[in-house]
N, CA, C and O of each residue as an XYZ file, in Angstrom:
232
protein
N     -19.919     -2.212     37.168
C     -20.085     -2.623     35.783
C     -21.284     -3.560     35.630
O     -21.960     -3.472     34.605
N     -21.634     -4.568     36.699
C     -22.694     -5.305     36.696
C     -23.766     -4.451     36.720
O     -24.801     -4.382     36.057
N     -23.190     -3.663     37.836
C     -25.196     -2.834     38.117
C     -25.302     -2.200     37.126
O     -26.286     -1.474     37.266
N     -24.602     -1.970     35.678
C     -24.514     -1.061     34.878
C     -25.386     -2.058     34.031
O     -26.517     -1.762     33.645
N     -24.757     -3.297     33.762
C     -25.413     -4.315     32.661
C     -26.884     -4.455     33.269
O     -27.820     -4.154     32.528
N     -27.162     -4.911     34.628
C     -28.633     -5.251     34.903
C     -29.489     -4.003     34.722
O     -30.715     -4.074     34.637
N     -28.776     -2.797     34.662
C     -30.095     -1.531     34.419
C     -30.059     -1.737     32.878
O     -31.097     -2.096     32.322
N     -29.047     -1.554     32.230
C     -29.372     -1.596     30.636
C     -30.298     -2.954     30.256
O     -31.470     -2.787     29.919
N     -29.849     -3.995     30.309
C     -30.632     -4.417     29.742
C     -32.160     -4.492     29.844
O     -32.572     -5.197     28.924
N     -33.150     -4.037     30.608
C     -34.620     -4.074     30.775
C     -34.706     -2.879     29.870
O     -35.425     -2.935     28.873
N     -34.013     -1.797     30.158
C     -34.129     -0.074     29.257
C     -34.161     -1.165     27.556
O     -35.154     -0.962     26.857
N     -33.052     -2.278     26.982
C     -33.045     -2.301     26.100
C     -34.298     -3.249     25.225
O     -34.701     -3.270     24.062
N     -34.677     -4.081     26.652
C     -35.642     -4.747     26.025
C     -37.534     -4.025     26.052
O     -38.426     -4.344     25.266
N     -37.606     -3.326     26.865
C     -38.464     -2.486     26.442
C     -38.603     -1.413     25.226
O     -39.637     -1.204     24.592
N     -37.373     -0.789     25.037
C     -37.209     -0.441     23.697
C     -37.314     -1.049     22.220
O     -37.563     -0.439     21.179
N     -37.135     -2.006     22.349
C     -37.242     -3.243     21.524
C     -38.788     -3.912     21.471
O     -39.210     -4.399     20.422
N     -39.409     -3.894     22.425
C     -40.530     -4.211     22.486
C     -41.685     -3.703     21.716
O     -42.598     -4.275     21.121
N     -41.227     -1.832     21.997
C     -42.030     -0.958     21.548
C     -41.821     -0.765     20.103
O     -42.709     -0.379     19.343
N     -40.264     -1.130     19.648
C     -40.687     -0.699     18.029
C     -41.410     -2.050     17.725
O     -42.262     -1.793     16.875
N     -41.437     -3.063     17.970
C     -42.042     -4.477     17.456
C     -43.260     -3.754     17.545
O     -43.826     -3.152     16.632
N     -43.654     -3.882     18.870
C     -45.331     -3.204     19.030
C     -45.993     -2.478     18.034
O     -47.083     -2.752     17.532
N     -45.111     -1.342     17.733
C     -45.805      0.036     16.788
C     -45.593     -0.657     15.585
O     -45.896      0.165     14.720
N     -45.190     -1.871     14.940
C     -44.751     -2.441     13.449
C     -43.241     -1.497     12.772
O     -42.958     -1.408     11.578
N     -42.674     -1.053     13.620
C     -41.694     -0.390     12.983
C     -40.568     -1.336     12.234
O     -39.899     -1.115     11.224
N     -40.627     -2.673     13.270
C     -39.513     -3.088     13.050
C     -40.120     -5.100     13.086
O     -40.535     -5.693     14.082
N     -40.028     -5.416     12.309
C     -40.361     -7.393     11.828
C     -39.789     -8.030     12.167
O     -38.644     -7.610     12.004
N     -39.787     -8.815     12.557
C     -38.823    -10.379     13.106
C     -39.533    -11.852     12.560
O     -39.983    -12.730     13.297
N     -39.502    -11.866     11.052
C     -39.584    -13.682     10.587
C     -38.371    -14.130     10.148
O     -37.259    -13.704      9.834
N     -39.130    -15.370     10.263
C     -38.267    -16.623      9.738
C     -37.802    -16.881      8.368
O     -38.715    -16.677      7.568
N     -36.687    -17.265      7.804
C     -35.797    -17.155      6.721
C     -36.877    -18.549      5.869
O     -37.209    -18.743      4.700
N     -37.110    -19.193      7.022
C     -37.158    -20.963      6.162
C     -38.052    -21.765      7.541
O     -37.961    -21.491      8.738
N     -38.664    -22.518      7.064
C     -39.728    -23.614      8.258
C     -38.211    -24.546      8.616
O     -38.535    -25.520      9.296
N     -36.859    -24.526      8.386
C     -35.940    -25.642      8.839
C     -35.863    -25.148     10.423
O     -36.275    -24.132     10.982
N     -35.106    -26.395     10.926
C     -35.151    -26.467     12.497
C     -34.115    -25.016     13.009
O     -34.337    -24.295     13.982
N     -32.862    -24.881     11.928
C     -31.620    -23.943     12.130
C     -32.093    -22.445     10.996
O     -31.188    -21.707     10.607
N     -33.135    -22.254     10.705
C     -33.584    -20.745      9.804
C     -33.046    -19.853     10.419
O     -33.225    -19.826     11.637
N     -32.265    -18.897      9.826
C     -32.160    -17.656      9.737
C     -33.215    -17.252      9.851
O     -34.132    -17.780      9.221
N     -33.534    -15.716     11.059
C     -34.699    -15.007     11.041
C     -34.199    -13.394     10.572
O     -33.402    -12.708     11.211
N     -34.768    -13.063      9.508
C     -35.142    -12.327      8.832
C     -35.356    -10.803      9.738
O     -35.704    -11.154     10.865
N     -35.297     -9.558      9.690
C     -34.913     -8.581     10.287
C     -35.246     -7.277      9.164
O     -34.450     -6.727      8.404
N     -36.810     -6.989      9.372
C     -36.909     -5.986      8.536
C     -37.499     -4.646      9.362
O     -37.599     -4.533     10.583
N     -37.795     -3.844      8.519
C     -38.152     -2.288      8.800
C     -39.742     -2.035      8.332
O     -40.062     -2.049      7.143
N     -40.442     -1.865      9.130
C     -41.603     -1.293      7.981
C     -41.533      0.130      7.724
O     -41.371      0.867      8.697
N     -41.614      0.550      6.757
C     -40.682      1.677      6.072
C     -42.429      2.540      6.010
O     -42.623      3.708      6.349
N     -43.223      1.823      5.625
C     -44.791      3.107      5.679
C     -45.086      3.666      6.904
O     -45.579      4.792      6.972
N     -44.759      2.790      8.191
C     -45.230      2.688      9.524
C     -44.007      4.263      9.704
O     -44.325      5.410     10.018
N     -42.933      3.840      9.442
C     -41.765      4.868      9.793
C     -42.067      5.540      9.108
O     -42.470      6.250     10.029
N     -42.354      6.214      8.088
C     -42.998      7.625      7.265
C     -44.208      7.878      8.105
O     -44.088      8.972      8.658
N     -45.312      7.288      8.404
C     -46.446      7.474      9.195
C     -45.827      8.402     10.042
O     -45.934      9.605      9.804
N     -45.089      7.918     11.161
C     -44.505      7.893     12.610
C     -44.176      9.152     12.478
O     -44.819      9.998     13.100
N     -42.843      9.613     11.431
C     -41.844     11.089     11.023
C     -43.224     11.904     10.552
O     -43.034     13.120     10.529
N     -44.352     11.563     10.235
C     -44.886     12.678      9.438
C     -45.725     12.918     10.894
O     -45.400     13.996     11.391
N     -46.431     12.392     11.461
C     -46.773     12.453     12.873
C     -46.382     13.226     13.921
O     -46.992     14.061     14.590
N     -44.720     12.614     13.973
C     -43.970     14.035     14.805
C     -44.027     15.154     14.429
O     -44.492     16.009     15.182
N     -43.469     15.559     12.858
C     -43.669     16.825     12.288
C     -44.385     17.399     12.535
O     -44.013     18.359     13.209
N     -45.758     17.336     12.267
C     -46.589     17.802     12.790
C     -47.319     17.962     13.838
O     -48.314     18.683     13.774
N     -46.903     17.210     15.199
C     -46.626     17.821     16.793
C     -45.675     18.933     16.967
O     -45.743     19.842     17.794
N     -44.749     18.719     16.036
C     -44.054     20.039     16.458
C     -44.138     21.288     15.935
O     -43.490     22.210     16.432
């Protein structure tokens, strides 16, 4: 079960990496306070870009 958790998690943080990378996916801050909520968005043009991209590889 351990060796199960130490392989997932690198698979999950590289995955994670890459949508940040490509702008798919945002990570700000709610507020400049010390305890802000961070904010968790989508870029929604980047993801139409991306789907219209594949489509047309395939």
């Amino acid at each position: 079960m351990v060796l199960m958790l130490l392989a997932a998690a690198p698979t999950v943080a590289v995955v994670v990496g890459l949508v940040c990378y490509t702008g798919s996916l945002c990570f700000s801050p709610g507020s400049d306070g010390p305890s802000a909520p961070v904010t968790v968005s989508r870029g929604r043009d980047q993801l139409q870009k991306d789907r219209a991209t594949t489509v047309d590889k395939v």
